[in-house]
C-alpha positions as CSV (number, residue, x, y, z in Angstrom):
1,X,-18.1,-9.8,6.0
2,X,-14.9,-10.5,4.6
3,X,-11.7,-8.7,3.5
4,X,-10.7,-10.6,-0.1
5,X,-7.2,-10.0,-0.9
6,X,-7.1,-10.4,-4.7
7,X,-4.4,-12.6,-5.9
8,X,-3.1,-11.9,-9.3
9,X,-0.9,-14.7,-11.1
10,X,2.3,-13.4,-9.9
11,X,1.3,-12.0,-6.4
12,X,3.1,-13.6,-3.7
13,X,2.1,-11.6,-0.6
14,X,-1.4,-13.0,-0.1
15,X,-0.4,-15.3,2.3
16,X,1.6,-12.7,4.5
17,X,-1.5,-10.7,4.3
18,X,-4.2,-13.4,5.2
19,X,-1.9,-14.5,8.2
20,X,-1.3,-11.0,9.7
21,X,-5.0,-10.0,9.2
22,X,-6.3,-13.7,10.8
23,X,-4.1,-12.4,14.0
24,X,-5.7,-9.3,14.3
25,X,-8.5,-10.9,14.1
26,X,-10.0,-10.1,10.4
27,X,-11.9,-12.6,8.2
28,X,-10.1,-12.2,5.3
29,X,-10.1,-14.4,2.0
30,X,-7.5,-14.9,-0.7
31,X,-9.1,-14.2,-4.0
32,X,-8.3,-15.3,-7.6
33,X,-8.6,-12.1,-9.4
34,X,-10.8,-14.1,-12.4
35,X,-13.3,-15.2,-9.8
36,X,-14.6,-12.2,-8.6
37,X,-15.2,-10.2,-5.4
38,X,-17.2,-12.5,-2.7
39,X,-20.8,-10.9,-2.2
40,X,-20.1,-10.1,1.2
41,X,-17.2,-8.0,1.0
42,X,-16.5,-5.8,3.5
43,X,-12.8,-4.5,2.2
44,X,-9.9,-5.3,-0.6
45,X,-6.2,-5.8,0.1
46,X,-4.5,-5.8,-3.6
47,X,-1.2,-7.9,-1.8
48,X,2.5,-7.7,-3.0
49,X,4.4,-9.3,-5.6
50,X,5.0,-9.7,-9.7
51,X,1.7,-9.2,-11.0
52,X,2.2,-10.8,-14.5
53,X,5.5,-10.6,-14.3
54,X,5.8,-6.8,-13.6
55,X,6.0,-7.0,-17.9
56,X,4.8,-3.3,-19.5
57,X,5.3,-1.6,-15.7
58,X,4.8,-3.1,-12.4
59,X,0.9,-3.2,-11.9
60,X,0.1,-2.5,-15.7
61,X,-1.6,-5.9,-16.9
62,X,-2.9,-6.0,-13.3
63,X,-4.6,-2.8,-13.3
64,X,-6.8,-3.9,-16.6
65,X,-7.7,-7.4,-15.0
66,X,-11.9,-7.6,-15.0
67,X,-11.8,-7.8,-11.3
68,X,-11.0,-4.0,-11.3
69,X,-14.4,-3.0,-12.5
70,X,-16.2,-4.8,-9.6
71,X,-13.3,-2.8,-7.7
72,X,-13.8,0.6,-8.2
73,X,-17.6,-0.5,-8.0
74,X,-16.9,-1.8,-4.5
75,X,-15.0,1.0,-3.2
76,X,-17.5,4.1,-4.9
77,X,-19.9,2.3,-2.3
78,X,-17.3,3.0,0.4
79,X,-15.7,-0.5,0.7
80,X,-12.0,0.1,1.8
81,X,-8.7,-0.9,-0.3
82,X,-5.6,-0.9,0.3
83,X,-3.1,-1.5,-2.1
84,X,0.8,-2.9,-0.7
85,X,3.9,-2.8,-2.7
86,X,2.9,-4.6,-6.2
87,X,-1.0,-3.5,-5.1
88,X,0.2,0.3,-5.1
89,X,1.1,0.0,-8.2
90,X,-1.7,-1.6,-9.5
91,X,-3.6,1.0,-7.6
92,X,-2.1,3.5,-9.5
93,X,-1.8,2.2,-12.9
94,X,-5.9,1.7,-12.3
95,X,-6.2,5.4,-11.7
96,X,-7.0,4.8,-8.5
97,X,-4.5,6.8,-6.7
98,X,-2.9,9.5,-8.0
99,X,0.8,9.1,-9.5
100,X,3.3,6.4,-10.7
101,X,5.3,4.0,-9.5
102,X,9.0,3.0,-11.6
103,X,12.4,2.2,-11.2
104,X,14.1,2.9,-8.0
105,X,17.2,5.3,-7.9
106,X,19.5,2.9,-7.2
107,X,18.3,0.9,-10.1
108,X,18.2,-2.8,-7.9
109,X,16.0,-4.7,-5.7
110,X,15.8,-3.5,-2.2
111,X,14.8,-5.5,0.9
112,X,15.5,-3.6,3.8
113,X,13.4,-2.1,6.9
114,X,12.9,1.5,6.2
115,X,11.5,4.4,8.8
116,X,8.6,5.8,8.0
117,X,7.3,9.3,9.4
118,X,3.4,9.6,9.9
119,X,1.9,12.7,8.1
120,X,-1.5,12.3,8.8
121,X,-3.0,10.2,11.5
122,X,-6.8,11.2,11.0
123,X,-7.3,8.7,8.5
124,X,-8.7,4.9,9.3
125,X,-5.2,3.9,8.0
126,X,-3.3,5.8,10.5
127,X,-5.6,6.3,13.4
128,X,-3.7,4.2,15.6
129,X,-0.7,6.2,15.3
130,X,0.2,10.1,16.4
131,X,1.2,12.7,13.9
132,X,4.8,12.5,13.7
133,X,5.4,9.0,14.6
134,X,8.2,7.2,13.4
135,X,7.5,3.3,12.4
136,X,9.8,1.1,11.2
137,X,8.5,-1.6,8.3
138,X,10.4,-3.1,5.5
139,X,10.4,-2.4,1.8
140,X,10.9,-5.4,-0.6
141,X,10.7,-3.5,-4.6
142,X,12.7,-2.8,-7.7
143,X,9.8,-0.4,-8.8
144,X,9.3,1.9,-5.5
145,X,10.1,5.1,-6.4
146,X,7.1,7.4,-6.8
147,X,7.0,10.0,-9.2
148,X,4.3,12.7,-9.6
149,X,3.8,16.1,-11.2
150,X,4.7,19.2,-8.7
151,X,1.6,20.5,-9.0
152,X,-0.3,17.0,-8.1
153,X,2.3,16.8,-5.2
154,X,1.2,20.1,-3.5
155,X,-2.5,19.4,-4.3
156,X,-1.8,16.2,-2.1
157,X,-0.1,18.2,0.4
158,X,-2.9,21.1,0.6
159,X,-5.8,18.0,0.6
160,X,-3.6,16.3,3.4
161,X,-3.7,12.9,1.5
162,X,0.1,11.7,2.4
163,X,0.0,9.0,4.7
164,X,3.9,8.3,5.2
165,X,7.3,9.8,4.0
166,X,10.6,8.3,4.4
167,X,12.8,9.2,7.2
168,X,15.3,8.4,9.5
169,X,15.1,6.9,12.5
170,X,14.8,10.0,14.2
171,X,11.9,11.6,12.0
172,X,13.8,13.7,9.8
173,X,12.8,13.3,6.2
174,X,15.8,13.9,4.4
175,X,17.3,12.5,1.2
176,X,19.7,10.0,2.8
177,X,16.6,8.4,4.1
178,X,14.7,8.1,0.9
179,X,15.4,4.8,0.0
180,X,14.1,4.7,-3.5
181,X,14.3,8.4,-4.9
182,X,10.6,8.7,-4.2
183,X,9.7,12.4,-5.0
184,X,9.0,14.5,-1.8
185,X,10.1,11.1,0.5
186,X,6.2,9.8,-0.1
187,X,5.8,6.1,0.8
188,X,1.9,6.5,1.2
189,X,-1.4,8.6,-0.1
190,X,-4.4,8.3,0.0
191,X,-7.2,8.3,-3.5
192,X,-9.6,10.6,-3.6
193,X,-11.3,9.4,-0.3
194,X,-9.7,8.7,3.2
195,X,-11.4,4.9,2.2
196,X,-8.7,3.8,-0.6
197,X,-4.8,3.7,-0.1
198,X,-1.7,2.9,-1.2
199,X,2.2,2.5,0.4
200,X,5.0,0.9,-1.2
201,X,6.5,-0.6,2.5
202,X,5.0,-3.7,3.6
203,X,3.0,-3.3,7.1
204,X,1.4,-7.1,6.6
205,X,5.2,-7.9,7.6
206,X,5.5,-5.9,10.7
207,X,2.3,-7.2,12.2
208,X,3.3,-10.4,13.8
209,X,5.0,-10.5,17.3
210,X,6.8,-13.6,16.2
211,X,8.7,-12.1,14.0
212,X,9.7,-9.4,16.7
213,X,7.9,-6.0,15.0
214,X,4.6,-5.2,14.8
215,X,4.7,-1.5,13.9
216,X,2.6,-2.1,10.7
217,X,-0.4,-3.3,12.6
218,X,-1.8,0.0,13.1
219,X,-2.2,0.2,9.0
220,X,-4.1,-3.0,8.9
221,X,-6.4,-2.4,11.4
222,X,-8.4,-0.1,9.4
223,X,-10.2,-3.2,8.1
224,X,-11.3,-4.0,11.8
């Protein structure tokens, strides 16, 4: 059974993924998006990076790649995705996950380690943490800030389908926190099953103790 994290031309997180997955003990398999999903594939990791270029929007060309159709195939049979940075916006340009992902507020790159406040931890994504938490992981984007229509932001609220909101160190969520402008602080959701997600902040790098945080681990063991 293996987890194939599907490598677009552009993606440059697959590595990170495969190494912080091997340490948890996950066979997983980098995957050229025009060869396909291996047979025996147990979950998808769509990794970080520049899709393509991040030409049209970040995740556009990505999200009509063939491999998507044996995708969404895999995960209507319950196979698990999770999408990371570049992969959330894939996941959401594929319709996937709910929302959009586009230029952050401050209108530049960011690559900094950002707090992140658990919302719901009864989800294979977050069951290693408590409601409440605060983790620490980093963000590496130009394109993080997620936008979404009130009304789809309180239906995600009332189904209880945000994973993570910005905060502060301390668990506030507060604006001075948001790193990106994302509406309502939302670094995470969930599709329309607890089986798919997407976050903007990179847990595949807070995963190894050799690098001195491993506060993202917890996300990635859902593919255990």
């Amino acid at each position: 059974m293996t987890v194939a994290i599907v490598q677009f031309g552009g993606s440059n997180c697959d590595r990170d993924a495969e190494r912080a997955l091997d340490h948890l003990g996950v066979d997983a398999e980098i995957v050229w998006h025009e060869d396909g999903l291996p047979d025996d594939v147990s979950g998808v990791m769509l990794p970080g990076g520049f899709s393509y270029g991040d030409y049209l929007r970040a995740g556009a060309i990505a999200a009509n790649s063939p491999v998507m159709a044996e995708i969404r195939d895999a995960v209507e049979s319950g196979v698990p995705l999770l999408g990371v940075c570049n992969g959330a916006q894939v996941g959401c340009e594929s319709g996937l996950t709910p929302g959009a992902f586009t230029t952050n507020r401050s209108a530049r790159f960011q690559c900094e380690p950002v707090h992140l406040r658990v919302e719901n931890a009864d989800t294979p994504w977050t069951e290693a943490y408590d409601e409440g938490e605060v983790v620490e992981v980093p963000i590496a984007h130009g394109e993080g800030r997620f936008e979404i229509t009130d009304e789809k932001l309180t239906e995600l609220e009332t189904e209880d389908r945000i994973l993570f909101r910005y905060c502060d160190e301390d668990g506030n969520v507060t604006d001075a926190a948001n790193p990106n402008g994302s509406k309502g602080n939302v670094a995470g959701i969930l599709g329309e099953t607890e089986d798919v997600a997407v976050m903007m902040p990179h847990p595949e790098r807070a995963s190894l103790p050799d690098i001195g945080n491993t506060d993202g681990q917890g996300v990635l063991a859902a593919f255990e």
